[in-house]
C-alpha positions in Angstrom: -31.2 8.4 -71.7 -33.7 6.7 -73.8 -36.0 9.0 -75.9 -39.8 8.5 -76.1 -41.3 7.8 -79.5 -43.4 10.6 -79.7 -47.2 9.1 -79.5 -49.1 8.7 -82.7 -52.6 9.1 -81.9 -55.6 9.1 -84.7 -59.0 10.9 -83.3 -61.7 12.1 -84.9 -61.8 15.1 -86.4 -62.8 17.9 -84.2 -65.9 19.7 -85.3 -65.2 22.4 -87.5 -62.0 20.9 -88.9 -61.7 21.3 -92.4 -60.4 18.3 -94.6 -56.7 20.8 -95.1 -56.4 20.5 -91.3 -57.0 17.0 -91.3 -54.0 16.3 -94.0 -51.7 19.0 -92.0 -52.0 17.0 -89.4 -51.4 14.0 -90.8 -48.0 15.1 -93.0 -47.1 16.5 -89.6 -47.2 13.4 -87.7 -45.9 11.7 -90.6 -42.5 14.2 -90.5 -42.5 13.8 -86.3 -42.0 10.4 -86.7 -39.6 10.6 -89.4 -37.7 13.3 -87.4 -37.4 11.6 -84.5 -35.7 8.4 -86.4 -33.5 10.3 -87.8 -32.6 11.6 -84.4 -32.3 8.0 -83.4 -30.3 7.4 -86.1 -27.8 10.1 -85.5 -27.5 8.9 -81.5 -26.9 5.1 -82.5 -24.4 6.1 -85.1 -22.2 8.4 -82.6 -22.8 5.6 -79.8 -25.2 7.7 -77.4 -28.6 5.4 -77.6 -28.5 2.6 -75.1 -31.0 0.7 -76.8 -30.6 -0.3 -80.5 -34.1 -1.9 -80.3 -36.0 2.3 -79.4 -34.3 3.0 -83.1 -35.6 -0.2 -85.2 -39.1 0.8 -83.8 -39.2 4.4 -84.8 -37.6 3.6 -88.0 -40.3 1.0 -89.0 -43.2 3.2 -87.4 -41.5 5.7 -90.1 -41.6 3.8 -92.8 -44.8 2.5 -92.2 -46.5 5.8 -91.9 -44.4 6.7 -95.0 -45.9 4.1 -97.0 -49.1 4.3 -96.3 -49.2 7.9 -96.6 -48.0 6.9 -100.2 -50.5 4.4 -100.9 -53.4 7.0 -99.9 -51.7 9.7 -102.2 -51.4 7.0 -104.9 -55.4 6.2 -104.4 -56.3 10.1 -104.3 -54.7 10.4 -107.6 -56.3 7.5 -109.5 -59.9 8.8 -108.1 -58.9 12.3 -109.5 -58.1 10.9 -112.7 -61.3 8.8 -113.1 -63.2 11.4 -112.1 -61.5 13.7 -114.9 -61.9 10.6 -117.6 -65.9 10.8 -116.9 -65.9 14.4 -117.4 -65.0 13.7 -120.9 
C-alpha cells in the first residue's frame, strides 16, 4: 500500500503569527518530510514499498528542504554578523 507524501504547502502567514511560529513551522515540515523518507526507506529496505520511485521522491523533497533550510540559516547568520561588525 503506497504511502502519501505528506503535502508541503507554503501560505501566508496567518495574522497574528509571530516570526517563532513561522520558523516552527517550517523546521516541522522540514522534519515531516524527513520522517517520512526515512519511513520510506525502512519499507524499501525490508521489501514492503511497491514503488521504488514514491521513495526517490520523498528523499530528494528531503534533501531539498534540508538544504535550503541550510542555505537560509547560513544567510541569517552572515546578516547577524554584519549587523554586529557595524555596531563596532
Amino acid at each position: 500500500m503506497p504511502t502519501a507524501a505528506p503535502a508541503v504547502s507554503t501560505p501566508a502567514a496567518a495574522p497574528g503569527s509571530s516570526f517563532s511560529d513561522a520558523l516552527a513551522n517550517g523546521l516541522q515540515k522540514l522534519q515531516d518530510l524527513n520522517t517520512n523518507s526515512d519511513n520510506l526507506a525502512v519499507k524499501a529496505a525490508t521489501g514492503d514499498l511497491t514503488d521504488v520511485h514514491e521513495y526517490m521522491i520523498a528523499s530528494t523533497e528531503a534533501s531539498v528542504a534540508t538544504d535550503l533550510t541550510v542555505a537560509v540559516r547560513n544567510k541569517a547568520v552572515d546578516a547577524f554578523n554584519e549587523i554586529m561588525r557595524m555596531q563596532m
